[in-house]
C-alpha positions, -999 to 999 in steps of 0.1 A, spaced: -680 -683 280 -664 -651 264 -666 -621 284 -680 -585 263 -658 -554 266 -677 -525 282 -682 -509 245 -694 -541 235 -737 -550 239 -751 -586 237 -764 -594 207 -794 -597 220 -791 -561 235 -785 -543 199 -812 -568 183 -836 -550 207 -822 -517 202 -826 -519 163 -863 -531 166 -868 -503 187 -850 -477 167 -866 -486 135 -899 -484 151 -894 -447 167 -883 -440 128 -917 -429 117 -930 -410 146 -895 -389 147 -900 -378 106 -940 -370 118 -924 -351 147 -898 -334 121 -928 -328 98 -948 -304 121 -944 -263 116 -932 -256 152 -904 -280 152 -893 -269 116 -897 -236 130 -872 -243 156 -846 -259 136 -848 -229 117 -843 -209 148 -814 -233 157 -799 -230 117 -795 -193 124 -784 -194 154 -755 -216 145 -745 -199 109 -746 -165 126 -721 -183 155 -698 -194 129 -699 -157 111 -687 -141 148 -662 -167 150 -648 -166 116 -648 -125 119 -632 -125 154 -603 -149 141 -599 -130 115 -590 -98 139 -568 -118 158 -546 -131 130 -545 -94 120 -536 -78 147 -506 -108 153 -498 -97 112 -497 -63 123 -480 -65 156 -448 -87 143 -444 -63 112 -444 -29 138 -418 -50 155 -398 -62 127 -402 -28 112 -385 -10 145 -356 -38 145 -347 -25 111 -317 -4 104 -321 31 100 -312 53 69 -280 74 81 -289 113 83 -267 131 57 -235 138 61 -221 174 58 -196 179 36 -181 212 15 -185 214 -20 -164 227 -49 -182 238 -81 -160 230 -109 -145 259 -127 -123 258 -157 -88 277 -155 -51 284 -173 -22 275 -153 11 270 -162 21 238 -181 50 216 -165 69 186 -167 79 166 -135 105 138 -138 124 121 -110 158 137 -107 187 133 -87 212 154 -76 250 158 -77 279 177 -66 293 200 -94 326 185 -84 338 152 -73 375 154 -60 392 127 -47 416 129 -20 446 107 -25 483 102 -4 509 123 -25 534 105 0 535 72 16 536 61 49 512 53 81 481 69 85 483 78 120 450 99 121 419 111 107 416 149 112 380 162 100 341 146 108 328 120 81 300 142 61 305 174 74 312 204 54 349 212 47 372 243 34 400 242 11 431 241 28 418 224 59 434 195 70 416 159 65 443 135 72 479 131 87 504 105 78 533 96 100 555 129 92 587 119 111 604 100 84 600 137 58 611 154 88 647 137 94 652 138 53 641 177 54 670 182 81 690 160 61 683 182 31 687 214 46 727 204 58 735 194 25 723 224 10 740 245 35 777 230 28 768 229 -7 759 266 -6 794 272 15 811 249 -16 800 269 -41 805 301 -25 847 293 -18 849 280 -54 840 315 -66 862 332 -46 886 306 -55 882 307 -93 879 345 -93 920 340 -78 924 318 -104 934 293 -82 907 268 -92 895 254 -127 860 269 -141 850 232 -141 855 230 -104 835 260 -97 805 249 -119 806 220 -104 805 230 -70 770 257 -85 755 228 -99 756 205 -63 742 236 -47 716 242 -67 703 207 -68 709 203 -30 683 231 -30 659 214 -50 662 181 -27 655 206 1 626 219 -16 612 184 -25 620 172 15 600 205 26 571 197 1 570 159 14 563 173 50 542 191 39 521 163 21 519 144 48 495 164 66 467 154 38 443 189 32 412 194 9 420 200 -21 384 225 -22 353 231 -3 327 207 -1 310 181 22 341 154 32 322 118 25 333 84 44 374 75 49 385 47 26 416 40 49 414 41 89 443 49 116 473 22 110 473 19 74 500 22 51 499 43 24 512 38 -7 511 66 -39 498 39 -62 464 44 -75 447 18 -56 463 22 -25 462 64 -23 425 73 -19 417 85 9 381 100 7 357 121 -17 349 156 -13 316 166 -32 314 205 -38 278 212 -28 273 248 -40 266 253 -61 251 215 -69 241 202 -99 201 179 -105 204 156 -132 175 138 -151 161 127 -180 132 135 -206 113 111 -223 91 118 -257 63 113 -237 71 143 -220 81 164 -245 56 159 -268 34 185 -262 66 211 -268 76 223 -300 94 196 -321 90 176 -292 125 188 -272 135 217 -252 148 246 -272 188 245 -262 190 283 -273 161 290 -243 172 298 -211 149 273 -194 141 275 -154 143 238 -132 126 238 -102 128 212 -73 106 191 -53 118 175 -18 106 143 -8 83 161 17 65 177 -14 80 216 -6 95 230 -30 128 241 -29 136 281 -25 163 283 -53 155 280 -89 182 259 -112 188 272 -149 196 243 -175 233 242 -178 235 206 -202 217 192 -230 224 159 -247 225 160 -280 211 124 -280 188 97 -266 202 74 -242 197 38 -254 196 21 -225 172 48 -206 156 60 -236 157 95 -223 175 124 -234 197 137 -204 200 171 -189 214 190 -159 206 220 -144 228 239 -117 210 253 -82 227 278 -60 230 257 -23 241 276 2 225 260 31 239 228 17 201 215 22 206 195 -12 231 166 -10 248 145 -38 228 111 -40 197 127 -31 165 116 -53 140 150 -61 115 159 -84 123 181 -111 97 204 -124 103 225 -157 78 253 -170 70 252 -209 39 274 -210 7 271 -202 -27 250 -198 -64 259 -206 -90 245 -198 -80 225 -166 -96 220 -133 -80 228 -96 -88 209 -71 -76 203 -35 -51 171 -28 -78 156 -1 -107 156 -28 -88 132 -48 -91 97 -41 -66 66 -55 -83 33 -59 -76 1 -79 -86 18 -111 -69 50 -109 -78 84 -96 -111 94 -92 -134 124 -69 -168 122 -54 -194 143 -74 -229 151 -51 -255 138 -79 -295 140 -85 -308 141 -49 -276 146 -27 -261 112 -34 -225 110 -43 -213 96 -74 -172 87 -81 -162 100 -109 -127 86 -126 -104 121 -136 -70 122 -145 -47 144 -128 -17 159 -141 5 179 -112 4 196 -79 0 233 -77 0 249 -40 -22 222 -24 -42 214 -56 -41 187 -82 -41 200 -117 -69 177 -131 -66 173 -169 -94 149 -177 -130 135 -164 -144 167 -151 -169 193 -167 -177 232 -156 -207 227 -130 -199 197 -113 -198 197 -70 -169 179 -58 -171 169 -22 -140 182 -5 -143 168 32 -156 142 55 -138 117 22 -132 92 44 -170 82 56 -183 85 19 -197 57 1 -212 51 -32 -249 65 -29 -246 78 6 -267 111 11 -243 143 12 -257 176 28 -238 206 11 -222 234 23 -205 262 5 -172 263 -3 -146 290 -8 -144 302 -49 -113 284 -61 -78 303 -58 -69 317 -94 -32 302 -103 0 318 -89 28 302 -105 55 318 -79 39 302 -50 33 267 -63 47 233 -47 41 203 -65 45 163 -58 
């Protein structure tokens, strides 16, 4: 016999249960039917409508006060606009200043001299310090001198009993006891035993090697224990490079002279040169134009020309790579501003102009040369615009800027400018 779960009735159970139910039906809609218990199932319809308004309103509250709770927090975790950063500003100002070409240059001493062996020999020692400043006269090198001082002894005994030679012949021939022949024979020994004596001295001499003029003394070619020889190859001895005054060679392209009258220098125009040291200072002496070619280099495609520069401090050495700067007039209508203002990116030069509501802008320019501490800017500024001097370095494009005032710029003074 099957055993029922406990969810489960007997069949007879639910058979009795149904009977039951269906009979209860009508009473119950009679019941239903009556005013006081449709009253209260009003009462009850209320009741639970106006629980589900308080429930829906107090949910609502909740979920609005989470909404507003996570954006306050989210809202404090964000980052914070940076405050403004002070900077100086430069109002930009038109001005004249002097128009100039810079080239590279180098320079060179206004006299090369080598120093060669006149006589041969061993070189038993070097006599003056590798690039250091030398006089004429001094002694650079010495080569052995004992062999020219044995044939200078040798020469001056044969010129003394040549000398004595000549001397009896004469008395001889004015006795008439010799033949003219005899005597002029005896004159003509004499004198060229004094000529060997003269040529012995000189060798001696030369062997104690001496510069030849003043200048810096560059590196020995030969060192202690060689031999020398008076060929060409085998005489040089070192290069002495007169330093003052010096000469700065360079070259001018069209490019550069195209803003001068029929595009070159005027030869007939005594035409200053200044000089810029690596460090950007300018030298102290100014250089006068002392060449001009009267061509244009093919393989540089530049015309050449050299300018001479009183050096007296020998701070300018042969070799040395400078800027040459050389004034042909002037420019209008140019802009100075101060080196740290200008900035060089990827695409060229370029300067931070405060915009519409203290947001720097970069602006491209084009500059042309240094003056003092300023670039000359020929190109991408107008009269009016502030250009952020400081603080470059923690500027961004649209960062917020707050201005300060900055000192009127400097009207141009060509005798105190450097350049780059």
């Amino acid at each position: 016999m099957p055993v029922n779960s406990p969810n489960q009735a007997p069949p007879r159970i639910r058979v009795w249960l149904n009977q039951r139910l269906q009979a209860l039906a009508p009473h119950c809609r009679k019941l239903a039917d009556q005013p006081a218990c449709q009253k209260l199932i009003g009462v009850w319809q209320c009741q639970w409508q106006e629980h589900r308004r308080r429930t829906w309103v107090v949910g609502s509250l909740i979920v609005l006060a989470i909404v507003l709770w996570n954006g306050w927090s989210y809202w404090q975790k964000m980052p914070k606009a940076p405050p403004p950063i002070p900077v100086t500003l430069l109002v930009a100002e038109p001005t004249t200043v002097p128009n100039v070409i810079e080239v590279m240059a180098q320079a060179e001493g206004a006299k090369e001299t080598e120093v060669r062996a006149r006589v041969g020999g061993i070189l038993v020692k070097r006599l003056y310090e590798e690039g250091q400043r030398v006089e004429a006269g001094q002694p650079l090198f010495q080569i052995d001198p004992d062999q020219y001082r044995i044939k200078l002894e040798e020469a001056q005994a044969r010129a003394t009993q040549t000398t004595r030679e000549a001397a009896r012949l004469k008395k001889l021939y004015a006795q008439q006891a010799v033949s003219r022949k005899e005597m002029d024979d005896a004159v003509s020994a004499d004198e060229m035993a004094q000529a060997s004596l003269k040529a012995a001295r000189l060798n001696l001499e030369w062997s104690t090697v001496t510069a030849p003029v003043a200048g810096i003394a560059g590196r020995a070619q030969r060192s202690e224990g060689n031999l020398m020889t008076t060929s060409s190859d085998g005489s040089l001895l070192t290069v002495i490079h007169q330093v003052n005054p010096i000469w700065v060679r360079f070259g001018l392209s069209d490019t550069d002279t195209a803003g001068l009258p029929g595009g070159r220098l005027d030869p007939a125009v005594e035409t200053s040169v200044e000089v810029i040291l690596a460090d950007g200072t300018v030298y102290p002496e100014t250089g006068m134009i002392n060449f001009q070619a009267s061509f244009i280099d093919p393989r540089l495609g530049t015309q050449q020309l050299r300018a001479t520069f009183a050096n007296p401090e020998g701070q300018l050495l042969p070799g040395q790579f400078l800027r040459a700067r050389i004034s042909t007039g002037k420019l209008e209508n140019v802009y100075r501003v101060p080196q740290a203002a200008v900035v060089q990116s990827e695409k060229g030069h370029m300067v931070w102009i405060m915009g519409e509501g203290g947001k720097v802008v970069p602006t491209p320019v084009t500059p042309g040369f240094w003056i003092d501490k300023d670039w000359i800017i020929l190109g991408g500024l107008q009269p009016g615009m502030q250009i952020v001097t400081d603080n470059i370095i923690k500027i961004r494009p649209g960062v917020m800027v707050m201005p300060a005032p900055a000192n009127p710029p400097v009207a141009a003074a060509p005798a105190a400018r450097s350049g780059k």
